[in-house]
KOLNUZA-878016 format. One record per residue (C-alpha): x, y, z; residue in one letter. Coordinates in Angstrom, 3 decimals. Each point is the difference from the previous one (the first is absolute). Layout:
// residues N
          u          v          w   code
          X          Y          Z      A
...
***
This chain:
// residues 453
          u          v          w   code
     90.143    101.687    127.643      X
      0.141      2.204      3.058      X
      3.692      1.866      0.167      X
      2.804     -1.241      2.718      X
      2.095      1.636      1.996      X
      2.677     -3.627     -0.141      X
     -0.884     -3.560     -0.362      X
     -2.902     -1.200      1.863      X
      0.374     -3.834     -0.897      X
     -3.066     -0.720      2.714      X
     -1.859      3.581      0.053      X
     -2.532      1.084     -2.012      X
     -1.366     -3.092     -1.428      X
     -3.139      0.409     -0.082      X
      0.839      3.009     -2.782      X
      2.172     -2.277     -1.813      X
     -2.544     -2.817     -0.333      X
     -2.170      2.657     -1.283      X
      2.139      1.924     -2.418      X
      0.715     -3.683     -1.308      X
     -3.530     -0.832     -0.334      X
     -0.770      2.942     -1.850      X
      2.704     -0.298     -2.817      X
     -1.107     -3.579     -0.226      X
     -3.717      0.862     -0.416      X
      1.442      2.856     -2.651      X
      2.327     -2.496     -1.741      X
     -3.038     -2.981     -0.178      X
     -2.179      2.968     -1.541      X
      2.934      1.048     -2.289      X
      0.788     -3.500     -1.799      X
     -3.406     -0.853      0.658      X
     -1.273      2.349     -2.806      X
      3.045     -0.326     -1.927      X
     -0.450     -3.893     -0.661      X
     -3.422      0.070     -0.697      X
     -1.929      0.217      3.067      X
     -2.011      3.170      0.091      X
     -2.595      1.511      1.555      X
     -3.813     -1.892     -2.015      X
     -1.945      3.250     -0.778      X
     -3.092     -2.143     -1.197      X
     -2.496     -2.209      2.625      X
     -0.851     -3.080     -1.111      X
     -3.195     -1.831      0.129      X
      0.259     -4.324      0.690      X
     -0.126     -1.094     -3.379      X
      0.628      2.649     -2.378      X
      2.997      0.621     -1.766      X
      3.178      1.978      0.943      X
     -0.440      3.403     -2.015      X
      2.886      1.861      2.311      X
      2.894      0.675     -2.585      X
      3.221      0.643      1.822      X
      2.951      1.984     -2.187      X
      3.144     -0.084      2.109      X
      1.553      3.708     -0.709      X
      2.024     -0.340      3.036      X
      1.666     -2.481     -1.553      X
      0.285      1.227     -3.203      X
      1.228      3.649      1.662      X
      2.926     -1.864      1.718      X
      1.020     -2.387     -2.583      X
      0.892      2.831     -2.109      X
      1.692      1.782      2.815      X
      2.386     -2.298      0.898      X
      0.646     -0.972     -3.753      X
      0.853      3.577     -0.380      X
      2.388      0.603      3.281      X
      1.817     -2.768     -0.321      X
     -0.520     -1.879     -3.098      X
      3.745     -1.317      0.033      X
      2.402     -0.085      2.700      X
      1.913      3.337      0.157      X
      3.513      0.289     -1.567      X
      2.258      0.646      3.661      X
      3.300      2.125     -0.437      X
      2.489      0.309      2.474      X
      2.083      1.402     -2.309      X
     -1.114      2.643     -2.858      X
      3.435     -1.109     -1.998      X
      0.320     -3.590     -0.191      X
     -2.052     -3.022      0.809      X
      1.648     -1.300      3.299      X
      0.375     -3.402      1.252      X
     -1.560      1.193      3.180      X
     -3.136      1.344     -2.289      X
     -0.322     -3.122     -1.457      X
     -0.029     -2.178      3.397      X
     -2.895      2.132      1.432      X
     -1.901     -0.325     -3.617      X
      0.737     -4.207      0.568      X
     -1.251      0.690      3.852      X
     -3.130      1.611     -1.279      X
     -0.587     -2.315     -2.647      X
      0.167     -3.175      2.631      X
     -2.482      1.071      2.510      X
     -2.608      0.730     -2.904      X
      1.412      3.220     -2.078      X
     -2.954      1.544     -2.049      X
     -2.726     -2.252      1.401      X
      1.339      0.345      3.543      X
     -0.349      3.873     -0.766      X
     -3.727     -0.398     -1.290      X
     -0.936     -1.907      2.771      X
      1.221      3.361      2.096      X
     -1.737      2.282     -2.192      X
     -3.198     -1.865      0.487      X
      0.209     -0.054      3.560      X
      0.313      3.582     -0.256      X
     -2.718      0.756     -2.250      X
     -2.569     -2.471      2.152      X
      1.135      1.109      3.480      X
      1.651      2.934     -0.050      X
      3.676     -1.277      1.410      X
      2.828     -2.217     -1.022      X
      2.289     -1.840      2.377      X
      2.846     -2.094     -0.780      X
      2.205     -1.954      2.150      X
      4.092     -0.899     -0.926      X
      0.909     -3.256      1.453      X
      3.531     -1.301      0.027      X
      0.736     -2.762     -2.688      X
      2.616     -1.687     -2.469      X
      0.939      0.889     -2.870      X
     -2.346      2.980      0.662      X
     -2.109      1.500      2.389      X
     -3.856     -0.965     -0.075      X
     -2.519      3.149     -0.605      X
     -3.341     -0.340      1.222      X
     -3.388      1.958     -0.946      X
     -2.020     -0.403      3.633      X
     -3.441     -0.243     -0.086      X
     -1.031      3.770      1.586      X
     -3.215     -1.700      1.295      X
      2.591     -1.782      2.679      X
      2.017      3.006      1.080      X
     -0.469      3.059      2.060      X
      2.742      2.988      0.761      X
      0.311      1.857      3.023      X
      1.862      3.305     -0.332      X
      1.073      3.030      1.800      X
     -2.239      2.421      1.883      X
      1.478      3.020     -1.022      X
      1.396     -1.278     -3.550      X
     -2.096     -2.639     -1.760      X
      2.222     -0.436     -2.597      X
      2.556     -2.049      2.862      X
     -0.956     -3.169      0.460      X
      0.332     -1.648      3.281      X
     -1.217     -3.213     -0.952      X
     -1.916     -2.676     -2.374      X
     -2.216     -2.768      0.952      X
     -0.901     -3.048     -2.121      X
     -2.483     -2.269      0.720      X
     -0.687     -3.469     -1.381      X
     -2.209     -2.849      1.202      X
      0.946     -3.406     -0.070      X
     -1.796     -3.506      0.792      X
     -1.903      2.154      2.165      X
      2.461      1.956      1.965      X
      0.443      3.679     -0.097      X
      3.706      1.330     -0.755      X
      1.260      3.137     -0.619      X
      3.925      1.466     -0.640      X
      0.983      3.280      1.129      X
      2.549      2.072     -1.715      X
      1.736      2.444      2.201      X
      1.759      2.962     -0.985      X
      2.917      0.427      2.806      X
      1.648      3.196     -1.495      X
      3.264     -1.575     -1.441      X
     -1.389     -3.694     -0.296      X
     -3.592     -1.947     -0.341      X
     -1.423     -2.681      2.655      X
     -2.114     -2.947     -1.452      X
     -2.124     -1.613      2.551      X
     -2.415     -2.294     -1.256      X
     -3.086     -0.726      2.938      X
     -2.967     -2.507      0.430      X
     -3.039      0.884      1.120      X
     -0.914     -1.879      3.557      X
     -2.215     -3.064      0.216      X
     -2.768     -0.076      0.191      X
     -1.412      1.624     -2.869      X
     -1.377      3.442      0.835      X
      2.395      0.399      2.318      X
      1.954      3.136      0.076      X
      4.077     -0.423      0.813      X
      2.600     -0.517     -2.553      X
      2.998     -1.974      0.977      X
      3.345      0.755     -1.572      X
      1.304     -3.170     -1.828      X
      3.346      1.336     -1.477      X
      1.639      3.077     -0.582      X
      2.727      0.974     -2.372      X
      2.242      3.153     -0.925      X
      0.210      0.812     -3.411      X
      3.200      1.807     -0.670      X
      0.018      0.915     -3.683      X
     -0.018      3.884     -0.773      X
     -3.318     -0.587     -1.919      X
     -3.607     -0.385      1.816      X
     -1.389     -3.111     -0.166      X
     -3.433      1.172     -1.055      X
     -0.488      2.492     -2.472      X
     -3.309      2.127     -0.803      X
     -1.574      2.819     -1.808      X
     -2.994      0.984     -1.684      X
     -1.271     -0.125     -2.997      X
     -1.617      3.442      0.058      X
      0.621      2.317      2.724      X
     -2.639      1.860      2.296      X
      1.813      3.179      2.176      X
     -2.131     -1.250      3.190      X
      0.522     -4.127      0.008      X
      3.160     -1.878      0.135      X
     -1.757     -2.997     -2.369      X
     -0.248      0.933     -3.409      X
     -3.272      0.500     -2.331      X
     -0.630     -2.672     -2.803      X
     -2.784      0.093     -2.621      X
     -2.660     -1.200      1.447      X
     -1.874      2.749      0.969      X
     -3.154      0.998     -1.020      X
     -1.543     -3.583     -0.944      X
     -3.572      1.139      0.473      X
      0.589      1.023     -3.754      X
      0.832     -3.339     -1.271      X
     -3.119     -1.236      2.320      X
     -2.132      2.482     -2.199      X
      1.043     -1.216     -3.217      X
     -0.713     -3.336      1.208      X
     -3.219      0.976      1.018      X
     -0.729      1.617     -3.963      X
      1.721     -2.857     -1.529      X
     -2.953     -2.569      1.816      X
     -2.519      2.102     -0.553      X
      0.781     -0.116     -3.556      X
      0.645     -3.968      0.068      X
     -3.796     -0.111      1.632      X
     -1.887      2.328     -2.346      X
      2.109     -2.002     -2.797      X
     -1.536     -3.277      1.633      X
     -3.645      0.908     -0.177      X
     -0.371      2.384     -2.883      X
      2.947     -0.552     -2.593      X
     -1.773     -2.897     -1.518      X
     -2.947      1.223     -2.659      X
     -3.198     -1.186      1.589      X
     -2.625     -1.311     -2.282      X
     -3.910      1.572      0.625      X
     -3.322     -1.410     -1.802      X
     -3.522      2.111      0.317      X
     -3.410     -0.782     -1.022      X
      0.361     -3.592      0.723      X
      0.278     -2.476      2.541      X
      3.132     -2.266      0.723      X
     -1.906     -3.050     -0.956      X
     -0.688      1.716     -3.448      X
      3.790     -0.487     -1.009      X
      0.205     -2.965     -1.988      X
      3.870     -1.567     -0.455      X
      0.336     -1.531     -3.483      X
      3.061     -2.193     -0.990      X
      1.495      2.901     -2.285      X
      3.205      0.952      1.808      X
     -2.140      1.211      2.760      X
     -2.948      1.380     -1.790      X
     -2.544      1.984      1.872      X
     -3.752      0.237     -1.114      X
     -3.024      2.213      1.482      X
     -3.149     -0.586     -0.885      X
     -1.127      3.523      0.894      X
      0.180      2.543     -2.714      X
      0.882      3.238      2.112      X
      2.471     -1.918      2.221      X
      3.188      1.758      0.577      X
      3.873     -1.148      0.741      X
      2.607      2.400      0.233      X
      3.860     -0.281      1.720      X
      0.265      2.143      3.067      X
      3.495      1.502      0.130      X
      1.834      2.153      2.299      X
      0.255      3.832     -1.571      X
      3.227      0.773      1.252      X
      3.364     -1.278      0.411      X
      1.134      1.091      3.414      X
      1.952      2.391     -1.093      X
     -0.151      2.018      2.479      X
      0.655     -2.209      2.520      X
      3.394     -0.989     -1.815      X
      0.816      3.145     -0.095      X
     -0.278      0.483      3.782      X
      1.652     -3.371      0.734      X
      2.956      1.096     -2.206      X
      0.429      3.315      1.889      X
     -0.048     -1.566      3.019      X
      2.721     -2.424     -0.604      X
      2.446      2.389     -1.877      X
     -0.682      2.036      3.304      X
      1.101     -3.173      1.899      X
      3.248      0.014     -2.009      X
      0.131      3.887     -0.193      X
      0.791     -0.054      3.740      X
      2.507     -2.088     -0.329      X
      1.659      2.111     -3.128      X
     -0.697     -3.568     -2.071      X
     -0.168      0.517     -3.602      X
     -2.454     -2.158     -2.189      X
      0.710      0.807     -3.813      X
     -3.012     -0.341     -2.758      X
      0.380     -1.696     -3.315      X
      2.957     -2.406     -0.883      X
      3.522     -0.177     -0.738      X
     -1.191      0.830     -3.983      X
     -1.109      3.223      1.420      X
      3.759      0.406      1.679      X
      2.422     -1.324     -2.716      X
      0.939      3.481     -1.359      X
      0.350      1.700      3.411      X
      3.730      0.890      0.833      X
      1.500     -1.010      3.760      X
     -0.629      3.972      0.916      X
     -3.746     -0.855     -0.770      X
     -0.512     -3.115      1.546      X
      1.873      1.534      3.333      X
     -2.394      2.610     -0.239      X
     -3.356     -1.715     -0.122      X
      1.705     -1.999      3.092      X
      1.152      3.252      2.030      X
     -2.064      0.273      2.431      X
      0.662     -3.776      1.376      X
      3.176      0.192     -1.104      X
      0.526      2.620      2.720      X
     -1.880     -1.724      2.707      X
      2.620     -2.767     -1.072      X
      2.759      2.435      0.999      X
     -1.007      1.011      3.013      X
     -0.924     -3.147      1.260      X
      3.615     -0.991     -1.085      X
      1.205      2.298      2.411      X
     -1.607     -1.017      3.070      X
      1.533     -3.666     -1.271      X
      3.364      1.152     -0.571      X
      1.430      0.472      3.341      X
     -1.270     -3.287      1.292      X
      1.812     -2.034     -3.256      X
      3.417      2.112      0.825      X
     -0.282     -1.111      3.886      X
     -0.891     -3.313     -1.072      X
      3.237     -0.016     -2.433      X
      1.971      1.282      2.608      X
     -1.777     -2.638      2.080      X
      1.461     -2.813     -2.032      X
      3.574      1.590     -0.348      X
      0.475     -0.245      3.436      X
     -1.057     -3.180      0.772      X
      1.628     -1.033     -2.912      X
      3.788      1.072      1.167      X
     -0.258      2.597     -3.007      X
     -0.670      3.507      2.282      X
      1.435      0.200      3.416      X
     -3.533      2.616      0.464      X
      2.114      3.010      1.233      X
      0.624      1.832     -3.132      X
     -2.093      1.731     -1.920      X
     -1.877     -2.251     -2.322      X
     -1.292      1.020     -3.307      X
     -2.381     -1.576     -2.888      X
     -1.395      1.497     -2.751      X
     -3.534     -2.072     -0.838      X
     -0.483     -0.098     -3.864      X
     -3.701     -0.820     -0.882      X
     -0.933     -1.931     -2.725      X
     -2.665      1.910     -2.893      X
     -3.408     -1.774      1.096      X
     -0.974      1.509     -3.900      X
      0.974     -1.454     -2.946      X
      2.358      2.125     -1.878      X
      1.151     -0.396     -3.631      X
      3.358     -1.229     -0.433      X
      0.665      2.255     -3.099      X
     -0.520      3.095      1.918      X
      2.324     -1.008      3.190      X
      2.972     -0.711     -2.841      X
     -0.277      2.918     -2.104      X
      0.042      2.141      3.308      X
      2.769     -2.213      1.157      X
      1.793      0.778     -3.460      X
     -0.625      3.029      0.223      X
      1.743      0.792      3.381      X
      3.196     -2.306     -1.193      X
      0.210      2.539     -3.319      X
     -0.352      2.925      2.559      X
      3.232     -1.317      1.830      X
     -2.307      0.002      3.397      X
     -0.592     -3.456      0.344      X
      2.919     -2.766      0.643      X
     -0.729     -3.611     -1.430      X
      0.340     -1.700      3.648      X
     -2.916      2.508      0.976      X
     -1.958     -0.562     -3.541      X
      0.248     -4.043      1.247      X
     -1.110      0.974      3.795      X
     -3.048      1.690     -1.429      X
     -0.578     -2.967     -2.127      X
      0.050     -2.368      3.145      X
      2.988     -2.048     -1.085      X
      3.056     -0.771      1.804      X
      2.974      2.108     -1.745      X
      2.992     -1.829      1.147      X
     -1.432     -3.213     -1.376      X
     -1.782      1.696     -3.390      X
      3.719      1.597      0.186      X
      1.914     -2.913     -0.171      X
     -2.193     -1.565     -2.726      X
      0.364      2.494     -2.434      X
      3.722      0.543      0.710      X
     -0.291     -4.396     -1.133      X
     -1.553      1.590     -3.336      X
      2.715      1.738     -0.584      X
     -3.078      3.108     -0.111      X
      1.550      2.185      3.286      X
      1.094      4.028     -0.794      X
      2.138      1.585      2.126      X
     -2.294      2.584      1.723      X
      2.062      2.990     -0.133      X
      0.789     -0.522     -4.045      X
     -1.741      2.886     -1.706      X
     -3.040     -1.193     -2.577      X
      0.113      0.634     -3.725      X
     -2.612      2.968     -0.679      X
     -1.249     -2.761     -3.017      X
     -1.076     -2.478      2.673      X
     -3.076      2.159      1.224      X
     -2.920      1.103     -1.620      X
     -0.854      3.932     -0.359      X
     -2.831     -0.459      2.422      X
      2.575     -1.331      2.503      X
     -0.663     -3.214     -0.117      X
      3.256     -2.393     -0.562      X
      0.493     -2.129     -3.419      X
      1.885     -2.775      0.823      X
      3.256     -1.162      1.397      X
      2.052      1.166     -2.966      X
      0.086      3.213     -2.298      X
     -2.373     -0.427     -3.228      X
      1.606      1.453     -2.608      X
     -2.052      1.781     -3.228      X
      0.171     -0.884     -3.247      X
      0.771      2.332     -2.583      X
     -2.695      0.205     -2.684      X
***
């Protein structure tokens, strides 16, 4: 979208129907591929069979992206100290308007077309949190700084009739003026049909993208470069129609006519008169192998652009490998996890904030801070985590409240239950040097005392 100087709400139009046509034209193209509707690399001829073989690695590339970035909803602290009442409210608040799978559904918007936006709207007990559809909204920002926005517009049609909402930054406040496009269709005046302040210290709309590019204010998502996939399509029906005609032996007689072959009723029993008649199996000599080969290139080059990892073999082939391992045959998407984290991390702390203020909870003048724990999209073994956990407790570096954080569980209620069991220590009294293990690792609750001989 062309830059602004302030909001045009009737200028420049015929920019914004275009910028809106092209990110729906990009978005169709986008989800288009993703659900199974790619480009046929084959012609076909009326009434032969189908031999185009489509393998979706789009799909496949950003399934295991967004099960990687967010394969849980992120643990949300307020507080690094204790687990706050106020922590747990904007957990709930998440949790309503979708949680994990609300979080997903913004990941794959991201990875498909390059942006997320999410609206906060008002509601009881909590706020509502939207993921928009980026096909239906454009931004206009600042000349001089395109990182200020001066304006959204969404657009939705309806039983026919054109509508669109724009969201208006106003320096301290946001307008909302939602429009309809003049009758008759084609025609090209808006008319204003109501208008409303918002007054919360939070935008309304919030957006950012899912991978940044240093000249663009719309982020980068992962479908570039889908000529590949096209190409392996193109191998993979090839193969399917060389498979078709030749993978089936073909049987071959010489020195005799067809009417020569006599049928007998001996479980299909040939006879030939002809004493130098031949028949022989024709068989393919070769196995495609090369062509396999090139088709499997291709696609791990597909998912090599995209930093995807596709591990060989099967979980036999894994079962002695330790967590380091594991995290290391993983690092390279592992890191493209991270920094795709990043870009999501200041739109989930703005949402937060979002929430708290419409939610009575932040007043949106203070300084607000969240620490975003991710959840481990890798399996880890549980033996490993508590012997390092042990470990650190014997060391004196790790408190029990931060041993339970790490763990995921609530420690004023895991606190309270074992204080029931009668099972709670006093932190500060000192541990009996018989109660840990000379590797540092710790015994048991009480001191085990030797037998003599």
């Amino acid at each position: 979208m062309p830059p602004a100087l302030k909001y045009l709400p009737t200028e420049q139009r015929e920019s914004a129907h275009a910028e809106l046509s092209s990110r729906r034209e990009a978005h169709n193209a986008a989800w288009g591929a993703y659900e199974g509707r790619p480009k046929r690399t084959l012609s076909i001829r009326p009434g032969e069979p189908d031999d185009n073989t489509l393998i979706n690695l789009l799909r496949q590339a950003v399934d295991r992206l967004v099960s990687f970035i967010a394969p849980r909803l992120p643990g949300l602290e307020l507080d690094d100290q204790h687990d706050t009442d106020t922590e747990r409210w904007l957990r709930r608040a998440w949790e309503e308007s979708g949680g994990a799978r609300l979080l997903a559904r913004m990941v794959k918007y991201g990875c498909l077309d390059g942006h997320v936006f999410a609206r906060i709207m008002p509601g009881t007990p909590y706020p509502r949190l939207i993921a928009l559809n980026p096909a239906n909204v454009i931004v206009h920002w600042q000349a001089d700084d395109y990182e200020q926005v001066l304006w959204y517009e969404l657009h939705w049609t309806a039983a026919g009739q054109d509508f669109r909402q724009d969201v208006v930054n106003q320096g301290d406040h946001w307008l909302i003026r939602d429009l309809r496009k003049d009758q008759p269709p084609g025609g090209a005046g808006w008319s204003v049909t109501d208008e409303q302040v918002w007054r919360f210290a939070t935008p309304p709309i919030l957006d950012w993208g899912h991978d940044f590019s240093p000249d663009r204010y719309y982020g980068v998502g992962e479908t570039g470069g889908m000529a590949l996939n096209e190409r392996v399509n193109r191998i993979a029906g090839d193969i399917s129609r060389i498979l078709r005609f030749h993978a089936a032996p073909r049987t071959i007689g010489i020195g005799f006519e067809a009417e020569a072959v006599v049928g007998t009723g001996i479980d299909n029993f040939w006879t030939i008169p002809e004493k130098e008649a031949e028949v022989f199996n024709l068989e393919m000599k070769t196995d495609l192998a090369s062509s396999m080969n090139f088709l499997n290139f291709c696609a791990r080059s597909f998912m090599a652009d995209r930093r995807v990892i596709l591990l060989e073999g099967t979980m036999a082939d894994l079962r002695h490998v330790t967590n380091l391992g594991i995290r290391s045959l993983y690092l390279d998407q592992l890191a493209r996890a991270e920094e795709l984290r990043r870009n999501y991390e200041p739109g989930i702390k703005a949402i937060s904030r979002g929430l708290l203020v419409l939610g009575g909870k932040n007043t949106g003048a203070a300084p607000f801070h969240l620490k975003i724990n991710w959840t481990d999209p890798l399996p880890i073994g549980e033996l490993e985590v508590l012997e390092g956990l042990e470990r650190e407790r014997a060391l004196g570096i790790l408190s029990r409240e931060s041993a339970a954080r790490l763990r995921g569980r609530d420690w004023a209620l895991e606190k309270a239950r074992i204080y029931s069991e009668g099972g709670l220590r006093d932190e500060s009294e000192p541990e009996s040097e018989s109660t840990h293990r000379s590797d540092g690792g710790r015994l048991g609750g009480k001191a085990n005392t030797a037998r003599s001989a």
